[in-house]
C-alpha positions as a printed NumPy array, in Angstrom:
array([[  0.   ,   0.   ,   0.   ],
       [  1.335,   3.633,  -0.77 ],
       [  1.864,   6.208,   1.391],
       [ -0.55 ,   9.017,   1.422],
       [  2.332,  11.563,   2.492],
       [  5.067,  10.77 ,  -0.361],
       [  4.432,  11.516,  -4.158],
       [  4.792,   9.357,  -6.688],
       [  8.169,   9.127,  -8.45 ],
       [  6.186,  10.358, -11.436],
       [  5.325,  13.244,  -9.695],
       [  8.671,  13.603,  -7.966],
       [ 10.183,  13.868, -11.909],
       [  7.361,  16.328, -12.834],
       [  8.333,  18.899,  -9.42 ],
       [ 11.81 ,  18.482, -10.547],
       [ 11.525,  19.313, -13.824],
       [  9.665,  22.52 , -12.874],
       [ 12.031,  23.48 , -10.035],
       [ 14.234,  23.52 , -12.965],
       [ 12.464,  25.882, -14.864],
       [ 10.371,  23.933, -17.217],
       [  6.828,  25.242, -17.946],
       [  3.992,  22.962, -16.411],
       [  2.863,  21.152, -19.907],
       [  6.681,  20.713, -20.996],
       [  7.005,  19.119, -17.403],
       [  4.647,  16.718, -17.35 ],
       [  5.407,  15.835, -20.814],
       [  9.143,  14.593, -19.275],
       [  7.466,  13.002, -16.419],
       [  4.447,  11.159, -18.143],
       [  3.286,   9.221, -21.133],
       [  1.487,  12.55 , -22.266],
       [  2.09 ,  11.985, -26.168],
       [ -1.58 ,  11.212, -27.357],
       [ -2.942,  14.33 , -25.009],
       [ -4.575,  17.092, -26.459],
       [ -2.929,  20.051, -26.016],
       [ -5.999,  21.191, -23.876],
       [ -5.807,  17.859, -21.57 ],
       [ -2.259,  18.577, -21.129],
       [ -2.905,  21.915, -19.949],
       [ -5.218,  20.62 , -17.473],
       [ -3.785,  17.413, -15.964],
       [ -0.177,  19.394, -15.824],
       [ -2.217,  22.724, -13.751],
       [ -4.046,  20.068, -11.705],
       [ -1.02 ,  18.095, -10.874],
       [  1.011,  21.492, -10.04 ],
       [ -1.928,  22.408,  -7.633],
       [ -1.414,  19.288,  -5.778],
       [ -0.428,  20.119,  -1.637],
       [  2.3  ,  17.605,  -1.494],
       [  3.458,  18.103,  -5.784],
       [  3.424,  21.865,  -4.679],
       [  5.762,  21.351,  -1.006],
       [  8.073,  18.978,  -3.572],
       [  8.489,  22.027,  -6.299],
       [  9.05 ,  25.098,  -3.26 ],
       [ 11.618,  22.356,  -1.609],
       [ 13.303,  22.095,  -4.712],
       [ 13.487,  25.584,  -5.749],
       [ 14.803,  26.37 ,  -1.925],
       [ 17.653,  23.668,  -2.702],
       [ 18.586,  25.103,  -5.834],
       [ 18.657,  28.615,  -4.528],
       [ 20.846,  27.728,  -0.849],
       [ 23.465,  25.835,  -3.897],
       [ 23.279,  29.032,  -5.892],
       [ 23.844,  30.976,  -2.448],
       [ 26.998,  28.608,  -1.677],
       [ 28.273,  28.656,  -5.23 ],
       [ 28.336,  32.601,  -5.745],
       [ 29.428,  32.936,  -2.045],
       [ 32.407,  30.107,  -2.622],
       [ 33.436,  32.125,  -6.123],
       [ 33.33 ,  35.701,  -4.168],
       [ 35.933,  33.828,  -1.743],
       [ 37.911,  32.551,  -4.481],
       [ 38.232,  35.903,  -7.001],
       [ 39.42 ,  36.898,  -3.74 ],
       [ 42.95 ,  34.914,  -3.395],
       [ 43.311,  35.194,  -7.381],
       [ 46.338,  37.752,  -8.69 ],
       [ 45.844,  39.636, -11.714],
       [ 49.006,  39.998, -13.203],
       [ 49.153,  43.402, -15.055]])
């Protein structure tokens, strides 16, 4: 039996890919068998899935992740541009 708190690794693919920067349709099109959808059912199941509480905690989780890296990384560079020598 699944558990009702976790998403499904479908829907873990589909947060990721839109933590990532990918437009809802264009996610769900990576994360599911969407090739035989209408363009308007894609629009739908892809908003509905994006609305879901625990798809929705996944994608904000995700973006936080990616920005605290991005934090580090420019932080870690700042650090480093600061030992380098320029020689003139």
């Amino acid at each position: 039996m699944p558990n009702p708190n976790t998403i499904s690794p479908k829907q873990s693919a589909f947060a990721g890919f839109v933590a990532s920067g990918n437009s809802y349709t264009d996610a769900y099109k990576l994360a599911y068998n969407a090739e035989n959808m209408s363009k308007q059912v894609l629009y739908n199941k892809s908003s509905q899935l994006a609305k879901n509480p625990k798809v929705k905690e996944a994608i904000e989780a995700l973006r936080s992740n990616d920005k605290v890296a991005q934090d580090i990384e420019k932080e870690l560079m700042e650090k480093l541009t600061g030992f380098m020598v320029v020689d003139a």
